[in-house]
FILO-108371 format. One record per residue: x, y, z of N, C-alpha, C in turn. Coordinates in steps of 0.1 Angstrom, whole numbers, plus 5000, padded with zeros to 4 digits. Layout:
N
XYZXYZXYZ
...
//
This chain:
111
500849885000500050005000500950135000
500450244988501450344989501250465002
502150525002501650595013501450725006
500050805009499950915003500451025008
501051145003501051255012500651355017
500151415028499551545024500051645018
498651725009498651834998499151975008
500751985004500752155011500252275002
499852355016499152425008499652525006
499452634998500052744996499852844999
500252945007499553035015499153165004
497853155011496953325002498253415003
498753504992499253604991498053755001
498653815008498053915015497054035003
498154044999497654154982497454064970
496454004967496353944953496353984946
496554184944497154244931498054224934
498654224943500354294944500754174942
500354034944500753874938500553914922
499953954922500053924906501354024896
500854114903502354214896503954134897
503854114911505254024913505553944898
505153884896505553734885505453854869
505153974869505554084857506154204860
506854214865507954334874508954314862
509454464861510554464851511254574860
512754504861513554614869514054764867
514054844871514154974867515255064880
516155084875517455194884517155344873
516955424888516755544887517255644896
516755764894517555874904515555954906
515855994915514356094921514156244925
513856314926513856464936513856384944
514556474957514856434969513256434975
512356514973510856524979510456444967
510256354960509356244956509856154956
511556114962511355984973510556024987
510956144992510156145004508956055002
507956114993506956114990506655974988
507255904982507355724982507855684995
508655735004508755645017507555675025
506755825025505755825032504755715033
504955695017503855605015503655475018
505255415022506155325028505455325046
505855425046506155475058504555445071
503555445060502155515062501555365057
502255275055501855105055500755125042
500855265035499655235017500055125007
501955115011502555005002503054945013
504054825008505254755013506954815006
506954904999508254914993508455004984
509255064983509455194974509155134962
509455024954509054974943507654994940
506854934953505454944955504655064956
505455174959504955324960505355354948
506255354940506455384926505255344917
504855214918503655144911502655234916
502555204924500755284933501355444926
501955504925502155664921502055654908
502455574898502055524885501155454881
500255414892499055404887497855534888
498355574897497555734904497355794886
498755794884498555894875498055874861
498255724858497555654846496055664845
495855644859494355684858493755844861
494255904867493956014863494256134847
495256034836495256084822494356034816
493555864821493055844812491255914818
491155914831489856054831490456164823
491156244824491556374809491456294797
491856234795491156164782489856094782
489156074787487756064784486756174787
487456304793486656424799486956474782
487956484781488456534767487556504755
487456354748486656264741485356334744
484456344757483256344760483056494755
483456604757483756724754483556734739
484056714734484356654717483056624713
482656494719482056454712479956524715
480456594731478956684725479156784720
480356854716480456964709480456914693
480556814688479856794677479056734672
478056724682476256754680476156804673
474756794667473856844659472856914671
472057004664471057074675470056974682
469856894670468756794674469556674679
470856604677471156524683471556574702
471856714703471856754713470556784721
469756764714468456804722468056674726
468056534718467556444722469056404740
469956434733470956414750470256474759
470256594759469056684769467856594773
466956594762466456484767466556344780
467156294770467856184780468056164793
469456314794469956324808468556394814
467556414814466356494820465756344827
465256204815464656174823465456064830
466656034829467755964839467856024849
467856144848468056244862466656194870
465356214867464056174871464156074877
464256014869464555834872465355724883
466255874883467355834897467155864906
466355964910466356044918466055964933
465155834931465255724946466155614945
466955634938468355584942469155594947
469855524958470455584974471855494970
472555544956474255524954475055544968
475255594980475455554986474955474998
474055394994473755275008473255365021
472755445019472855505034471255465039
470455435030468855425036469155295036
//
Protein backbone atom coordinates (compact mmCIF):
# COMPACT_ATOMS: atom_id res chain seq x y z
CA UNK A 1 0.00 0.00 0.00
CA UNK A 2 1.37 3.36 -1.08
CA UNK A 3 1.56 5.87 1.31
CA UNK A 4 -0.09 9.11 0.31
CA UNK A 5 0.96 12.54 1.15
CA UNK A 6 -0.48 15.40 2.40
CA UNK A 7 -1.45 18.31 -0.16
CA UNK A 8 0.71 21.52 1.09
CA UNK A 9 -0.91 24.23 0.83
CA UNK A 10 0.02 27.37 -0.40
CA UNK A 11 -0.48 30.34 1.55
CA UNK A 12 -3.07 33.16 0.22
CA UNK A 13 -0.84 36.00 -0.87
CA UNK A 14 -1.99 39.06 1.53
CA UNK A 15 -2.43 41.51 -1.85
CA UNK A 16 -3.73 39.37 -4.74
CA UNK A 17 -2.90 42.39 -6.93
CA UNK A 18 0.27 42.89 -5.60
CA UNK A 19 0.73 38.74 -6.19
CA UNK A 20 -0.01 39.22 -9.40
CA UNK A 21 2.27 42.06 -10.42
CA UNK A 22 5.16 40.22 -8.74
CA UNK A 23 5.49 37.27 -11.54
CA UNK A 24 5.46 40.83 -14.32
CA UNK A 25 7.90 43.30 -12.63
CA UNK A 26 10.52 44.59 -14.92
CA UNK A 27 13.48 46.08 -13.10
CA UNK A 28 14.09 49.70 -13.34
CA UNK A 29 17.43 51.86 -11.64
CA UNK A 30 16.71 55.42 -11.27
CA UNK A 31 17.52 58.73 -9.55
CA UNK A 32 14.25 60.94 -7.93
CA UNK A 33 13.83 64.56 -6.36
CA UNK A 34 14.77 64.32 -3.11
CA UNK A 35 10.82 65.21 -2.05
CA UNK A 36 9.32 62.39 -4.36
CA UNK A 37 11.32 59.85 -2.73
CA UNK A 38 10.11 61.44 0.43
CA UNK A 39 6.92 61.10 -1.04
CA UNK A 40 7.26 57.24 -1.82
CA UNK A 41 8.72 56.40 1.69
CA UNK A 42 5.74 58.16 3.17
CA UNK A 43 3.84 55.96 1.49
CA UNK A 44 6.14 53.19 2.80
CA UNK A 45 6.08 54.69 5.83
CA UNK A 46 2.11 55.14 6.22
CA UNK A 47 1.75 50.99 5.48
CA UNK A 48 -0.41 52.27 1.69
CA UNK A 49 2.52 49.98 0.23
CA UNK A 50 5.21 47.51 1.34
CA UNK A 51 8.19 49.10 -0.73
CA UNK A 52 9.35 51.93 -2.62
CA UNK A 53 9.04 49.75 -5.75
CA UNK A 54 5.36 49.39 -4.47
CA UNK A 55 4.93 53.22 -4.02
CA UNK A 56 6.43 53.82 -7.39
CA UNK A 57 3.55 51.38 -8.85
CA UNK A 58 0.72 52.80 -6.69
CA UNK A 59 2.14 56.65 -7.94
CA UNK A 60 2.00 55.17 -11.51
CA UNK A 61 -1.02 54.03 -11.29
CA UNK A 62 -2.54 57.33 -9.60
CA UNK A 63 -1.54 58.89 -12.53
CA UNK A 64 -2.46 56.46 -15.44
CA UNK A 65 -5.69 56.83 -14.16
CA UNK A 66 -6.10 60.09 -13.75
CA UNK A 67 -4.81 60.76 -17.85
CA UNK A 68 -7.01 58.39 -18.82
CA UNK A 69 -10.15 60.46 -16.93
CA UNK A 70 -8.50 63.73 -19.06
CA UNK A 71 -8.87 61.60 -21.81
CA UNK A 72 -12.34 60.61 -21.56
CA UNK A 73 -13.37 64.21 -20.10
CA UNK A 74 -11.63 65.34 -23.27
CA UNK A 75 -13.38 62.57 -25.89
CA UNK A 76 -16.80 63.43 -23.96
CA UNK A 77 -16.32 67.18 -24.64
CA UNK A 78 -15.71 66.47 -28.33
CA UNK A 79 -18.01 64.55 -28.75
CA UNK A 80 -21.05 66.78 -27.47
CA UNK A 81 -19.56 69.62 -29.06
CA UNK A 82 -20.15 67.90 -32.27
CA UNK A 83 -23.81 67.47 -31.99
CA UNK A 84 -26.24 68.41 -34.11
CA UNK A 85 -28.98 70.73 -32.45
CA UNK A 86 -31.33 67.90 -32.60
CA UNK A 87 -28.93 65.21 -31.74
CA UNK A 88 -28.20 67.45 -28.71
CA UNK A 89 -31.62 67.98 -27.78
CA UNK A 90 -32.45 64.38 -27.83
CA UNK A 91 -29.14 64.07 -24.98
CA UNK A 92 -30.96 66.80 -23.09
CA UNK A 93 -33.62 64.82 -23.31
CA UNK A 94 -32.24 61.77 -22.05
CA UNK A 95 -30.13 63.20 -19.20
CA UNK A 96 -33.71 64.91 -18.00
CA UNK A 97 -35.39 61.69 -17.72
CA UNK A 98 -32.32 59.59 -16.09
CA UNK A 99 -31.97 62.43 -13.80
CA UNK A 100 -36.03 61.68 -12.86
CA UNK A 101 -35.47 58.26 -12.76
CA UNK A 102 -32.72 58.28 -10.29
CA UNK A 103 -33.71 60.36 -8.17
CA UNK A 104 -34.78 57.25 -5.37
CA UNK A 105 -31.71 55.77 -5.77
CA UNK A 106 -29.57 55.79 -2.64
CA UNK A 107 -25.82 55.21 -4.59
CA UNK A 108 -24.60 55.48 -1.39
CA UNK A 109 -26.32 52.67 0.77
CA UNK A 110 -27.17 55.01 3.43
CA UNK A 111 -31.21 54.22 3.61
Amino acid sequence: MAKTRAAQKTPLPANPRRAARVHRRSKLSTTVAAENYSFLENLVSTGRTDSIAGAVDLAIERFRLAENRRRLERATAAYFDGLTRQAQAEEDSLASHLHDSAGGVDFDLEA
